[in-house]
C-alpha positions in Angstrom: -8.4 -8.0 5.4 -6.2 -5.1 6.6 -2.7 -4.7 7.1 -0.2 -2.0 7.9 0.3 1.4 6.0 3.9 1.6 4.9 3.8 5.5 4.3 3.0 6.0 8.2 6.4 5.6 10.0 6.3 2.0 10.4 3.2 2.4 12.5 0.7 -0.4 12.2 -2.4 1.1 11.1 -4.7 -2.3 10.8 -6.0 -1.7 14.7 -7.3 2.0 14.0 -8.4 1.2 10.4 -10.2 -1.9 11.7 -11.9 0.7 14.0 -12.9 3.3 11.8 -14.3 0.7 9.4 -16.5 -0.8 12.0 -17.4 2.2 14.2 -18.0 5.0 11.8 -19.2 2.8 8.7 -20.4 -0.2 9.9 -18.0 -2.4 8.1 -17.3 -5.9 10.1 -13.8 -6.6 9.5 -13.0 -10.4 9.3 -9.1 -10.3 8.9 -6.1 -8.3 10.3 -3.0 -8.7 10.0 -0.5 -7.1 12.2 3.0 -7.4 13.0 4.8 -6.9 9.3 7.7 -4.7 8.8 7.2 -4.7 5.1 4.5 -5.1 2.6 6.4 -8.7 1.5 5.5 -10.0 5.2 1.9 -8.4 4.5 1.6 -10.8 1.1 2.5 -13.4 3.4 0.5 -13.0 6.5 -2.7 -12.2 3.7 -2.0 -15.5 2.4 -2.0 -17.3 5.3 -5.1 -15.8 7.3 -7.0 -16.3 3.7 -6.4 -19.5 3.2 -8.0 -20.4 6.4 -11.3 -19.3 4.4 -10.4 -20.9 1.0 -10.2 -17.7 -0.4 -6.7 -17.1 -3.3 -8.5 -14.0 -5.0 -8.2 -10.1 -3.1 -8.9 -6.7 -4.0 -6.1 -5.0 -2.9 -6.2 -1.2 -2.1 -3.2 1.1 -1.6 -1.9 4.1 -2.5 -1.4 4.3 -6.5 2.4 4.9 -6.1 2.7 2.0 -3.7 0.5 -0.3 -6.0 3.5 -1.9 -8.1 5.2 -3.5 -5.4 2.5 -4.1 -3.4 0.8 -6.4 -6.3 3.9 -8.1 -7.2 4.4 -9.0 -3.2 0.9 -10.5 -3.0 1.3 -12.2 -6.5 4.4 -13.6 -5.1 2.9 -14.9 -2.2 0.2 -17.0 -4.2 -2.8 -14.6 -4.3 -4.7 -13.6 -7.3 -5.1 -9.5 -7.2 -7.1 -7.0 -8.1 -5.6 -3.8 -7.8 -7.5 -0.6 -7.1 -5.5 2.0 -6.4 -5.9 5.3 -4.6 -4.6 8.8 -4.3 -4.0 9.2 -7.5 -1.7 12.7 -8.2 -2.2 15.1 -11.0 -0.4 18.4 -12.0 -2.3 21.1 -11.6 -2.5 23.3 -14.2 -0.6 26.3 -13.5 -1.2 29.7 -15.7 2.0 31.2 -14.6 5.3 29.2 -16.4 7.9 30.0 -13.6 5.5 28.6 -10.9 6.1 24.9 -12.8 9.7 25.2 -11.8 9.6 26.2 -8.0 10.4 23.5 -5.6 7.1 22.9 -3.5 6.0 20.7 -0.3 4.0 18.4 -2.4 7.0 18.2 -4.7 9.4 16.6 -2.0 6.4 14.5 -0.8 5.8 13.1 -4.5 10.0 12.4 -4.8 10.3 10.8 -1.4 7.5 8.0 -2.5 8.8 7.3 -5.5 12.2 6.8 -4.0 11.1 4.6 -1.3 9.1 2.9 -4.2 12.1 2.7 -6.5 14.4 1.4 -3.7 11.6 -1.2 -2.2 11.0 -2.6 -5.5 15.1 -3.2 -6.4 15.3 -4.6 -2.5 12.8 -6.9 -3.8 14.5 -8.0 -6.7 17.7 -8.6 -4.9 16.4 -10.3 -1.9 13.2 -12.1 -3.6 13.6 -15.1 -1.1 
């Protein structure tokens, strides 16, 4: 089952994941899902193209700092989860001190998706309908 990649622009990645899957490693895809704006519709739409098969239980794979909300969504739509989580980040050791304080790309990358984590998740809360 694949659905879209929120950290892409909104972009719909199930058609070119559902190709690199099959094409490069052999993978048949059974499931996509395409068409959500929001990983709440991609609960949903999991729930519904799963239950054609009788199937409640997924392993769901995302980006660690997306994997909160993302299980909670799919719990809330009925499914049982197993979460495995990718792209972990670690801090790299740094010898120097003062390099520890200096703002960085990866920095501003790390704050913007726990931001759009922080405000998905109190959206959800609010608007849990």
């Amino acid at each position: 089952m694949i659905g879209a990649d929120p950290y892409r622009g909104g972009e719909d990645s199930s058609v070119w994941i559902r190709s690199i899957l099959e094409d490069e490693f052999g993978v048949s895809v059974r499931w996509v899902s395409t068409g959500s704006f929001n990983t709440r519709e991609d609960g949903r739409q999991a729930r519904d193209l799963l239950r054609q098969g009788n199937i409640d239980h997924v392993v769901l794979v995302t980006h660690a700092g997306h994997m909160a909300r993302a299980r909670w969504s799919f719990e809330q739509a009925g499914l049982r989860v197993m979460a495995a989580p990718t792209v972990f980040y670690t801090q790299r050791s740094e010898t120097v001190w003062w390099r520890k304080v200096l703002p960085s790309a990866g920095a501003l990358q790390r704050n913007r998706l726990y931001l759009h984590e922080l405000v998905g998740s109190v959206w959800y809360c609010w608007f849990s309908g």
